[in-house]
C-alpha positions in Angstrom: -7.6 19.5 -4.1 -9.9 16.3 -4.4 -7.6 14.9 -6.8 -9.7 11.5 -6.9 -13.5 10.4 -5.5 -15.8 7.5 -5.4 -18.7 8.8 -7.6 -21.8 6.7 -7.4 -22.8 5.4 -10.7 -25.4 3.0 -10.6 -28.1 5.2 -12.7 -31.4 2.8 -11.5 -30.0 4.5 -7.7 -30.2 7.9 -9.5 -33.8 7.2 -10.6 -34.8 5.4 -7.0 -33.0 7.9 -5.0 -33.1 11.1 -6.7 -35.7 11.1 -9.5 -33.2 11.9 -12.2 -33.6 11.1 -15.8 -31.0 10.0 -17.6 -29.5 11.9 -20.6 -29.2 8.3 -23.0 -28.8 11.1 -26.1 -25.1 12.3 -24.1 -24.1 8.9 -23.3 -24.7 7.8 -26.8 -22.7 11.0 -28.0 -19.8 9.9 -25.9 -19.4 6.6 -26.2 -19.5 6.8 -30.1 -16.8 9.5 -29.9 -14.1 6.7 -27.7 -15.5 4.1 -30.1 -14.5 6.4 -33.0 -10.7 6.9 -31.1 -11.6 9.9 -28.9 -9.1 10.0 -26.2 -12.9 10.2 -23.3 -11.4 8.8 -19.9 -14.8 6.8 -19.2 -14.6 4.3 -15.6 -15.3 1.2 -15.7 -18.3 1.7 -13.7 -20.0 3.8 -16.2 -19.1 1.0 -18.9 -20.7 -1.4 -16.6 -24.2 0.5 -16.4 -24.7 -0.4 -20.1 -24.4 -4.5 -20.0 -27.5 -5.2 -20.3 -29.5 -3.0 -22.6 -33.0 -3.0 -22.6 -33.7 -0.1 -25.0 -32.2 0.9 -28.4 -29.8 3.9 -26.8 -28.7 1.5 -24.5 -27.8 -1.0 -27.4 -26.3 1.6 -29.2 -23.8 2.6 -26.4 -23.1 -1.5 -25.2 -21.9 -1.5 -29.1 -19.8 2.0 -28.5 -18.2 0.4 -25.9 -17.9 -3.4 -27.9 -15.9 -1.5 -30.6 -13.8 0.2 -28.0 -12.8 -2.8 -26.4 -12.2 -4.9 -29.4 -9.7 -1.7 -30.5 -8.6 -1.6 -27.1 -8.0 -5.4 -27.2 -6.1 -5.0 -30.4 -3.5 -2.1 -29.3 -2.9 -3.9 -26.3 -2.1 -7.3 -27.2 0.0 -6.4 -29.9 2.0 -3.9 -26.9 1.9 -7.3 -25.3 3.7 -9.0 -28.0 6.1 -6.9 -28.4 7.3 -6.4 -24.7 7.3 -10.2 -24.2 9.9 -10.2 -27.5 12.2 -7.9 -26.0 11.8 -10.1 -22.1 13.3 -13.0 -24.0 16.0 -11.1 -25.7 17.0 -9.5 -21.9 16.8 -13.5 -20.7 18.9 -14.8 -23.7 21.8 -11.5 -23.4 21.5 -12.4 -19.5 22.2 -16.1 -20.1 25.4 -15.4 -22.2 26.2 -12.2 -20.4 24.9 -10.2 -17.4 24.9 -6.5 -18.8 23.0 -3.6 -17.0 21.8 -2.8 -20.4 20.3 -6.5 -20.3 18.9 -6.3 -16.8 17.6 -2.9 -17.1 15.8 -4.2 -20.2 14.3 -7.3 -18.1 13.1 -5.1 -15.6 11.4 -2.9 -18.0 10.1 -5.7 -19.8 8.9 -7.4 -17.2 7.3 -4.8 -15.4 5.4 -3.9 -18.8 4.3 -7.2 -19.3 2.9 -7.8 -16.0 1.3 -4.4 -16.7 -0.5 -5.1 -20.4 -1.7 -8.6 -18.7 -3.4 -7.1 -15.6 -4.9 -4.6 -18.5 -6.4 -6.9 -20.6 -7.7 -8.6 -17.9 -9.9 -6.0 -16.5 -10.5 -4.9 -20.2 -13.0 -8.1 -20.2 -13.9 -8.1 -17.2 -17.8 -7.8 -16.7 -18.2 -8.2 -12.6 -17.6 -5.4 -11.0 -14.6 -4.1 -8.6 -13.9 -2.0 -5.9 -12.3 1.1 -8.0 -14.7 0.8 -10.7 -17.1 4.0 -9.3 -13.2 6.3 -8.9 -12.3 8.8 -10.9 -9.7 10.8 -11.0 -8.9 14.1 -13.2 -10.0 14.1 -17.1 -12.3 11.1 -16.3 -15.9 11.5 -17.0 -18.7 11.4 -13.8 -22.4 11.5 -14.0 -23.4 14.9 -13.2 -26.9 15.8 -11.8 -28.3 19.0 -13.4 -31.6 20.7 -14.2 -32.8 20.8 -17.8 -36.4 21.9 -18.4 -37.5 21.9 -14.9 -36.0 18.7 -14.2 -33.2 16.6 -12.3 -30.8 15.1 -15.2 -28.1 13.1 -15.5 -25.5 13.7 -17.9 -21.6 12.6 -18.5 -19.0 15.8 -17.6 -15.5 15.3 -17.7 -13.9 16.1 -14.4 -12.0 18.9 -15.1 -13.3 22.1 -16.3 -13.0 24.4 -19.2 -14.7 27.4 -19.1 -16.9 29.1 -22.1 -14.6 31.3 -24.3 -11.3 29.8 -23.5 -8.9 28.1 -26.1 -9.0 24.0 -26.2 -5.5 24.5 -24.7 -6.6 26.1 -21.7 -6.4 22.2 -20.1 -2.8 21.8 -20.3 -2.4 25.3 -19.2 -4.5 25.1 -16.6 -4.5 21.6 -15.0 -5.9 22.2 -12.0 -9.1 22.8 -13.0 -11.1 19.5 -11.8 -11.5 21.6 -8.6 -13.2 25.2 -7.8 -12.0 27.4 -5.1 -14.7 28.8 -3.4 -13.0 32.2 -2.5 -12.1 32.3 -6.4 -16.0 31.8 -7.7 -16.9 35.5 -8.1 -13.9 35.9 -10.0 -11.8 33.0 -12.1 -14.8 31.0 -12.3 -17.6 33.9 -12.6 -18.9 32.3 -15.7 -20.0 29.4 -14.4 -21.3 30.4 -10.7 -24.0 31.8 -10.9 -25.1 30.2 -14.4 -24.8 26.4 -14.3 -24.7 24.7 -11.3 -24.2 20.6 -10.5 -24.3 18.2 -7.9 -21.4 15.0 -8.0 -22.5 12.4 -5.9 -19.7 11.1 -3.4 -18.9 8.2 -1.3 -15.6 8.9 -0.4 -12.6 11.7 -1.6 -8.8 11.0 -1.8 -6.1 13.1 -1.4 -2.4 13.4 -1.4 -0.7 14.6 2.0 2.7 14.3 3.7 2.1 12.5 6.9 5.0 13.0 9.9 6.2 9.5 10.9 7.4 8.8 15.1 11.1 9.2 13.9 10.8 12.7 12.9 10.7 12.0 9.0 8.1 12.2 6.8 6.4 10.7 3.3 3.6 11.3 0.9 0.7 8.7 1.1 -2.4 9.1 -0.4 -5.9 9.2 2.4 -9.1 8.6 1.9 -11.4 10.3 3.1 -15.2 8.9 4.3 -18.0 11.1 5.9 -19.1 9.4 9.3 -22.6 9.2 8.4 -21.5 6.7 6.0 -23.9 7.5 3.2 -23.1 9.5 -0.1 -23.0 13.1 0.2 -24.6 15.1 -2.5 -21.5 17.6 -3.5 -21.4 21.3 -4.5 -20.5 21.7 -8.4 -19.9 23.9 -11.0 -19.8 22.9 -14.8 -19.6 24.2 -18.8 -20.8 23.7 -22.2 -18.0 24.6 -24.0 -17.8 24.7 -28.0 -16.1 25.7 -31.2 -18.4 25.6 -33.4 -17.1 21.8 -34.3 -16.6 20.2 -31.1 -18.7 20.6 -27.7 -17.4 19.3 -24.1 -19.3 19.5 -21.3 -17.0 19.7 -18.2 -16.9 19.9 -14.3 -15.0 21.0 -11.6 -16.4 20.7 -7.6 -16.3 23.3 -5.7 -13.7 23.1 -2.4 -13.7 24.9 0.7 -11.4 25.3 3.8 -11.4 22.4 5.4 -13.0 20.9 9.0 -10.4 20.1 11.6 -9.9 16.9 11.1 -8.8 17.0 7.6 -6.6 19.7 8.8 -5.4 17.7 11.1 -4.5 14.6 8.7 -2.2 17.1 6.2 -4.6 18.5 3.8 -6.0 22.3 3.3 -9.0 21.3 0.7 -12.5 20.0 1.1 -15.3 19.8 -0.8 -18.9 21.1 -0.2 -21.4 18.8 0.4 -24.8 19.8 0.2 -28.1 19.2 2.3 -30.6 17.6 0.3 -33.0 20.6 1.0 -30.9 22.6 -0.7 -30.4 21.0 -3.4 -32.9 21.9 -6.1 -32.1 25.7 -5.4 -28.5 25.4 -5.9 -29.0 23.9 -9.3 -31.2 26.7 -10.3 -29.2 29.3 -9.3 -30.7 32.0 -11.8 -33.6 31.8 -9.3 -31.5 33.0 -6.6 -29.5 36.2 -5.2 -25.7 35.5 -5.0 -25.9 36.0 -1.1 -28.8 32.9 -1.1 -25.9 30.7 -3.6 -23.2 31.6 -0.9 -25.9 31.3 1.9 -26.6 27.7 1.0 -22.3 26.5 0.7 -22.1 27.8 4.3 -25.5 25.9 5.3 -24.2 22.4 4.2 -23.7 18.8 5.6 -21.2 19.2 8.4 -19.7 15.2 8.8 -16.7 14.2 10.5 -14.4 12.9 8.0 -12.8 9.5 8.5 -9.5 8.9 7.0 -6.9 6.1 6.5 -4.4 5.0 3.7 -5.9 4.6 0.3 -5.7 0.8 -0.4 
């Protein structure tokens, strides 16, 4: 399962590279929902695309994401408040007394206060980091699709709920940021086929259990890099999903059986990543057979994966 990825974000890249345009009306949808206390799982990446607005969509998600923020702010520093209270309580029962009760408290105290501060610190943070561009499940990615005979860009959440199901098909289901290829004809049948993506990747993470030289072993947490070292244009599925009062669009990429080497490093799961020539047919897939959509996950980019410990 690619439980986390490096998603490129920059959207002037997106219009250089790959001549997409980008869906302002969605961004300005979502950003007003968080603003208005939706619970959207946006990176700081995607925040960071919208810092300098130079047209009125763009000023109207840098003030989405202002209000967010200042709430954000608000929620955190009174969390803040409150755990440094109960830090000085532990310290003033510890100088009278040591109590497990009183240390345990410290501990949690402390550990939450060093928490909220490194929070609010990359809350106002405007320069951007190394982990800004990862997302992991329920976060929202830019998405590349086709809308009226044209590349687009639009904000999916990673993790996929399929037309027709119940809004609680996520916490049944939470699994569903991924696609198994072997399972598209069937679980996911009404999305392949109908409405096809591409996720843009630098780099994919995933959980193993690696043997260590005494015989034991431990989970750690690999990343994953293509040895061409460029981003790799990534097989996707995705849904419009509504109520009749709410709409989500959502995504899940599609994974495969994986090349030796990720074999090799404790993991069964890989995902697809597609040559570029192949691109605009797979995200018009009403224009082709189901043999030409399978025809063109077998004919993809074929890297050697890199791997090492996930900073």
């Amino acid at each position: 399962m690619c439980y986390s990825a490096k998603v490129r974000q920059d959207h002037q890249d997106y219009e250089r590279l790959f001549g997409v345009h980008i869906s302002l009306s969605d961004y300005v949808r979502l950003y007003a929902e968080r603003a208005e206390g939706a619970n959207h799982k946006i990176p700081k990446g995607m925040d960071l695309q919208f810092q300098r607005p130079k047209i009125p969509e763009e000023q109207q998600i840098l003030a989405s994401i202002r209000s967010w923020q200042q709430a954000r702010s608000h929620e955190l520093q009174s969390e803040l408040f409150a755990q440094r209270t109960r830090l000085a309580d532990s310290e003033r029962k510890l100088a009278i007394k040591v109590t497990k009760a009183a240390q345990e408290s410290h501990r949690i105290a402390s550990s939450k206060v060093r928490w909220l501060t490194e929070k609010l610190a990359d809350l106002r943070r405007e320069q951007p980091g190394e982990d800004d561009s990862r997302i992991y499940p329920g976060d929202y990615v830019p998405v590349v699709v086709i809308e009226d005979g044209r590349r687009v860009l639009k904000p999916m959440r990673y993790l996929c709920r399929p037309p027709g199901v119940p809004a609680s098909f996520d916490r049944k289901y939470p699994g569903t940021y991924n696609a198994r290829r072997d399972s598209l004809n069937g679980y996911w049948r009404r999305c392949f086929g109908h409405t096809h993506g591409v996720i843009i990747l630098g780099a994919f993470f995933e959980h193993v259990e690696r043997m260590l030289p005494d015989g034991t072993s431990e989970k750690a947490i690999l990343r994953f890099e293509p040895d061409f070292h460029r981003d790799m244009l990534c097989a996707a599925i995705w849904s419009h999903w509504t109520n009749g009062d709410e709409e989500l669009y959502s995504v899940a990429l599609i994974t495969d059986e994986p090349p030796p080497e990720v074999s090799a490093a404790g993991h069964d799961r890989c995902v697809i990543p597609l040559k570029t020539e192949n691109v605009d047919a797979w995200l018009n897939p009403q224009l082709q057979s189901e043999s030409e959509l399978q025809r063109i996950l077998d004919d993809r980019e074929r890297p050697r994966y890199e791997h090492r410990l996930a900073a």
